[in-house]
Backbone as a printed PyTorch tensor [residue, N CA C, xyz], in Angstrom:
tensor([[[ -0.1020,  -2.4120,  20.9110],
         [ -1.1100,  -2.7970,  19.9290],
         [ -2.4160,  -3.1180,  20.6440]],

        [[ -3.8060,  -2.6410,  19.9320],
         [ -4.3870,  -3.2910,  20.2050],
         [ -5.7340,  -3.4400,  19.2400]],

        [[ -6.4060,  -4.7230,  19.6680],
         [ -7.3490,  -5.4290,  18.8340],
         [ -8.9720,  -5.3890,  19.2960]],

        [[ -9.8040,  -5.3210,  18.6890],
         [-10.8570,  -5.6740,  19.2250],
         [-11.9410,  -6.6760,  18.9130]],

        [[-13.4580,  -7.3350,  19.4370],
         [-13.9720,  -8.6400,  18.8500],
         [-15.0320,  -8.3170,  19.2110]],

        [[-15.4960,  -7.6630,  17.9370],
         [-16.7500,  -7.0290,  17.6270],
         [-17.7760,  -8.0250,  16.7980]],

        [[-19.1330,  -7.6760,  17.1950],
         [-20.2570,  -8.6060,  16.8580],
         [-21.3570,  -7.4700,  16.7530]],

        [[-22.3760,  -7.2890,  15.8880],
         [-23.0830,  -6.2080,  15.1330],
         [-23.7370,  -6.9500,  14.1470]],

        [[-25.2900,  -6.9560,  14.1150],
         [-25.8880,  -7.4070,  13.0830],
         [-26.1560,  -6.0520,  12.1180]],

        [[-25.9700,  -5.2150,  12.2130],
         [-26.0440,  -3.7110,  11.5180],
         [-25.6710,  -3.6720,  10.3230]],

        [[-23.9620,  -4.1110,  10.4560],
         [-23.5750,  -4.5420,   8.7740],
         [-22.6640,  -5.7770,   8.6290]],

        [[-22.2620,  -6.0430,   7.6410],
         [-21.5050,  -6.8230,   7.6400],
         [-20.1680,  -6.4520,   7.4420]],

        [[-20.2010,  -5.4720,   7.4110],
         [-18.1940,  -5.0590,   7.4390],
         [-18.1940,  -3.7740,   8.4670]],

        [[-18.0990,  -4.0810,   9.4270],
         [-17.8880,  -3.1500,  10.2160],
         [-16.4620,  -2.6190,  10.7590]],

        [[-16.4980,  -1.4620,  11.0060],
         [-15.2440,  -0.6230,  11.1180],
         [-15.0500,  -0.0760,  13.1090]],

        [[-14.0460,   0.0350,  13.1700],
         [-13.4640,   0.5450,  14.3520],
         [-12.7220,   1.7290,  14.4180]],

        [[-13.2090,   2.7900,  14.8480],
         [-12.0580,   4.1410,  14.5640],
         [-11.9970,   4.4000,  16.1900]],

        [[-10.5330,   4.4150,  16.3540],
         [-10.0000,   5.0020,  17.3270],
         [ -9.1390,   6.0880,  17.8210]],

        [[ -9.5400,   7.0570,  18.6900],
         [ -8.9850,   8.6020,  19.2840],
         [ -8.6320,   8.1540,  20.2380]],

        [[ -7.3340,   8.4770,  20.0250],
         [ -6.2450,   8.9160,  21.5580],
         [ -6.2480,  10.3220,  21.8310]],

        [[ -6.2450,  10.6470,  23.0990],
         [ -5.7420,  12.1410,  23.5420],
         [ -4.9370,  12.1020,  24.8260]],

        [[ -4.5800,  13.1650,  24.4230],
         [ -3.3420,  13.3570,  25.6610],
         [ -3.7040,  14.9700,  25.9550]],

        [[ -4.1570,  14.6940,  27.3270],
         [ -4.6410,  16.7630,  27.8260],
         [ -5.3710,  17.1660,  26.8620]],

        [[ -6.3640,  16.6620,  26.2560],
         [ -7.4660,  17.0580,  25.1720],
         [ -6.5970,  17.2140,  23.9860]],

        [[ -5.4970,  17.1400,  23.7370],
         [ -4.8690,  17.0140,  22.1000],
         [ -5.0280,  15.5650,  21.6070]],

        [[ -5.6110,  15.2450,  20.3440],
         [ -5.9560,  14.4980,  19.6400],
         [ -4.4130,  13.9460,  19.2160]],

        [[ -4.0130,  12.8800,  19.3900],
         [ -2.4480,  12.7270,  19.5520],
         [ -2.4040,  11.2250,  18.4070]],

        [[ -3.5820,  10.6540,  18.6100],
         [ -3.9450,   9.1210,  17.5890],
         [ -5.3890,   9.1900,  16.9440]],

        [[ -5.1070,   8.9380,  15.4090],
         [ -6.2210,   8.4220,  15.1140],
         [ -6.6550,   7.4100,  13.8750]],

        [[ -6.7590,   6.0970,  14.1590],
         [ -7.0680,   5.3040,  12.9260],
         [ -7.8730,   4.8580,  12.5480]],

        [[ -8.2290,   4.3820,  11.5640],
         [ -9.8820,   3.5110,  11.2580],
         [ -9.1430,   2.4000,  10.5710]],

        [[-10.0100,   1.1360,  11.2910],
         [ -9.6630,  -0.3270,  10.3630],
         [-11.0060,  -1.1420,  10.1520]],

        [[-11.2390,  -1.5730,   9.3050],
         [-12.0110,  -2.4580,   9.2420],
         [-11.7940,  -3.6700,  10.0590]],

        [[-12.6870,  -4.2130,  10.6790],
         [-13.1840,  -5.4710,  11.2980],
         [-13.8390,  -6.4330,  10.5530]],

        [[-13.5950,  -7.3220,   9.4730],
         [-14.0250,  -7.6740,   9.4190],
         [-12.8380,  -8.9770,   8.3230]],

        [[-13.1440, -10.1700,   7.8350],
         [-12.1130, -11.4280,   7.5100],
         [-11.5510, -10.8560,   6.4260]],

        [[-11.6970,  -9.9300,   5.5530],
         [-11.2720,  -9.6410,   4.2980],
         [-10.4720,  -8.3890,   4.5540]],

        [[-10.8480,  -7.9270,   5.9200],
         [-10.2410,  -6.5720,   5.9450],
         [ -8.4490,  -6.8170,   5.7430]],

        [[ -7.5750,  -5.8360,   5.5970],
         [ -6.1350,  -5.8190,   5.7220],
         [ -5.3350,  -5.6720,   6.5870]],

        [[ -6.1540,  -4.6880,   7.8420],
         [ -5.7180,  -4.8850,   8.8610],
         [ -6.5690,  -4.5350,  10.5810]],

        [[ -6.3010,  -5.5230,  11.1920],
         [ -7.5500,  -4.9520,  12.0880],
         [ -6.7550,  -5.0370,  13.2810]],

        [[ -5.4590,  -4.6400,  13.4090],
         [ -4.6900,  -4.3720,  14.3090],
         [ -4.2970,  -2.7620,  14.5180]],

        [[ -4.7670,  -2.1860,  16.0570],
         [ -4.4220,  -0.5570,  15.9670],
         [ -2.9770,  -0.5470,  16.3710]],

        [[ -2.2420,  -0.1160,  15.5450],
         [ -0.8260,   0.0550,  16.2940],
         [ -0.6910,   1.4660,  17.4200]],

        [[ -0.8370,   1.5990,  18.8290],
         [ -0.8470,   3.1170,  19.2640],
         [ -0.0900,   3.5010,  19.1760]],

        [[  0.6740,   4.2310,  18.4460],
         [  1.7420,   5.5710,  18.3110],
         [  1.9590,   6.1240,  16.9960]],

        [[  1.9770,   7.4440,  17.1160],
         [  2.0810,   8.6100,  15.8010],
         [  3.0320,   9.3770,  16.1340]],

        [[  3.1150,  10.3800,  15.1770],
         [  4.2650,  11.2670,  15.3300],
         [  3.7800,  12.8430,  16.6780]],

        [[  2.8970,  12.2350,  16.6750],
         [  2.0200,  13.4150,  17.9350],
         [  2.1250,  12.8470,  19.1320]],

        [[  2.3640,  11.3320,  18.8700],
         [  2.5960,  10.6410,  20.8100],
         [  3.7080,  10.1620,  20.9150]],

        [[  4.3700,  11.0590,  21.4280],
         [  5.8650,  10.5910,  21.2750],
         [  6.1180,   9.9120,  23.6250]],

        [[  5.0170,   9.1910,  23.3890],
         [  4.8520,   8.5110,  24.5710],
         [  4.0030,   8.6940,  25.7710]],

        [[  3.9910,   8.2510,  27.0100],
         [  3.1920,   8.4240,  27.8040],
         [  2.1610,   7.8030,  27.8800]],

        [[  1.0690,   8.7820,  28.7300],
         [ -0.4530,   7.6870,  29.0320],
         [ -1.1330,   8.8080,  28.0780]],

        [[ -2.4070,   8.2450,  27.8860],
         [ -3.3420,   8.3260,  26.7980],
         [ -4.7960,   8.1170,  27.0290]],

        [[ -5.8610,   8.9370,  27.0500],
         [ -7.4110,   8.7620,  27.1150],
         [ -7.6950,   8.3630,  25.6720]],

        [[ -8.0930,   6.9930,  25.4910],
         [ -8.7930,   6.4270,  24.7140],
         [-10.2570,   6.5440,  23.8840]],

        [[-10.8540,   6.2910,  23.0370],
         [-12.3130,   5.9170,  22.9270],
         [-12.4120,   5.4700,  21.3610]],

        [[-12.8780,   3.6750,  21.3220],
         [-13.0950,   3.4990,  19.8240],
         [-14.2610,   2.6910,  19.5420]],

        [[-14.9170,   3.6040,  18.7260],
         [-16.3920,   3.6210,  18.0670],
         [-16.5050,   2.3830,  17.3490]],

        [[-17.3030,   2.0370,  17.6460],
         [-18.0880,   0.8480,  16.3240],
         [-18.3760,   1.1260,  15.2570]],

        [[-18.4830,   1.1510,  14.4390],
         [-19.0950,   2.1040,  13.2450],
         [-19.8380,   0.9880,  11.7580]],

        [[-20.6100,   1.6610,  11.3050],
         [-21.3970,   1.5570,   9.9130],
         [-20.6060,   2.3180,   8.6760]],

        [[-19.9110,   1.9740,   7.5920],
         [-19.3610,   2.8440,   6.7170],
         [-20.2100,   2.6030,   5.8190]],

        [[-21.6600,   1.1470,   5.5790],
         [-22.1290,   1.3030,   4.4300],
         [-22.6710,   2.2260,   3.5120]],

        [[-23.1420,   3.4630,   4.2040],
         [-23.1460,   4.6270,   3.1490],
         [-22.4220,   5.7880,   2.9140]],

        [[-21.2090,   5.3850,   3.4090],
         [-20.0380,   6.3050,   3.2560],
         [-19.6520,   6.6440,   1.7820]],

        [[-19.4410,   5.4670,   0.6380],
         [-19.2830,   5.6720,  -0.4360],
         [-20.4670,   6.1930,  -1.0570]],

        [[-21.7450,   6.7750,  -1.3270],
         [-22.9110,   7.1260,  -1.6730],
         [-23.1260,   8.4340,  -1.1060]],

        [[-23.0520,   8.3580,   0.5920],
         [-23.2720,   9.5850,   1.0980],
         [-22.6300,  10.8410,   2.1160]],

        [[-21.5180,  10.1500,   2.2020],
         [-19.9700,  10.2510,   2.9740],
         [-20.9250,  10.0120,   4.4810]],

        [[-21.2780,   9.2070,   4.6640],
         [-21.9280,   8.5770,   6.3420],
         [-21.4120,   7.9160,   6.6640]],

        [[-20.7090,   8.0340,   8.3210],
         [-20.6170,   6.5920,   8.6510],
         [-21.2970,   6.8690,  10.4150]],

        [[-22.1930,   6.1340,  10.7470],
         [-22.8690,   5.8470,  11.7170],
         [-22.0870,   4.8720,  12.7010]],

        [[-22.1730,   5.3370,  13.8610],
         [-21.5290,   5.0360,  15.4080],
         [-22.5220,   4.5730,  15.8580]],

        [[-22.0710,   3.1640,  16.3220],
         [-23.0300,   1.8720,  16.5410],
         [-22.7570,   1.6600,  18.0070]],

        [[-21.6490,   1.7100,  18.4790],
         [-21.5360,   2.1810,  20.1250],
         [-19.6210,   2.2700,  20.2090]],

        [[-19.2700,   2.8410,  21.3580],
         [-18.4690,   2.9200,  21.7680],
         [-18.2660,   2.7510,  23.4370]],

        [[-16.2330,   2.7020,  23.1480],
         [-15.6900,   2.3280,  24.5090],
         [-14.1980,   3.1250,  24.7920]],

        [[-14.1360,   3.5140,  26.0540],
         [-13.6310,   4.1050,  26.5190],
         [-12.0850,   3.5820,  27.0590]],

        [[-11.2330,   3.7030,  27.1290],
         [-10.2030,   2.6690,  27.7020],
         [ -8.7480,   4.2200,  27.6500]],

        [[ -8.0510,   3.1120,  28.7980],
         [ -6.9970,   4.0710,  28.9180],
         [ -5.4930,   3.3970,  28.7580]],

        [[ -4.7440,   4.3590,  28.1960],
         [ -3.0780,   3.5760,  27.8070],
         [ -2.4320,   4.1020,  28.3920]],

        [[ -1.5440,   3.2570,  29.7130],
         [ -0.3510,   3.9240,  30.2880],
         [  0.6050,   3.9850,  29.6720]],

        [[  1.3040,   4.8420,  30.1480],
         [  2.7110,   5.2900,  29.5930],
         [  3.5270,   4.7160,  30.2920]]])
């Protein structure tokens, strides 16, 4: 599992989407909200595509406020991290 503790005056409900790959195959990918109301802001790493091992990471900060209006969501920064197997 893992969590992150994000701070952004951009919006007030900000989101976290995270890509796993394994040898450039896209193996994880979730989006949670960050924020007190959200439901869950825990990434669990594993899908039916990572059936284990290590893993190249990277999860975006993100803006979804005009996602419902304009399907946008703006990348506020990102980070890179790696999961052993």
């Amino acid at each position: 599992n893992v969590t992150f503790d994000v701070s952004t005056t951009a919006t007030a409900y900000p989101w976290v989407t995270v890509d796993c790959y394994q040898s450039s195959v896209l193996v994880y990918q979730a989006s949670n909200g960050i924020f007190s109301t959200s439901l869950n802001e825990v990434f669990t790493l594993a899908s039916g595509a990572w059936q284990g091992g290590a893993a190249d990471c990277v999860a975006y900060l993100q803006d979804w406020d005009s996602y419902s209006k304009h399907g946008t969501i703006t990348n506020l920064a990102s980070t890179d991290f790696h999961v052993y197997g």
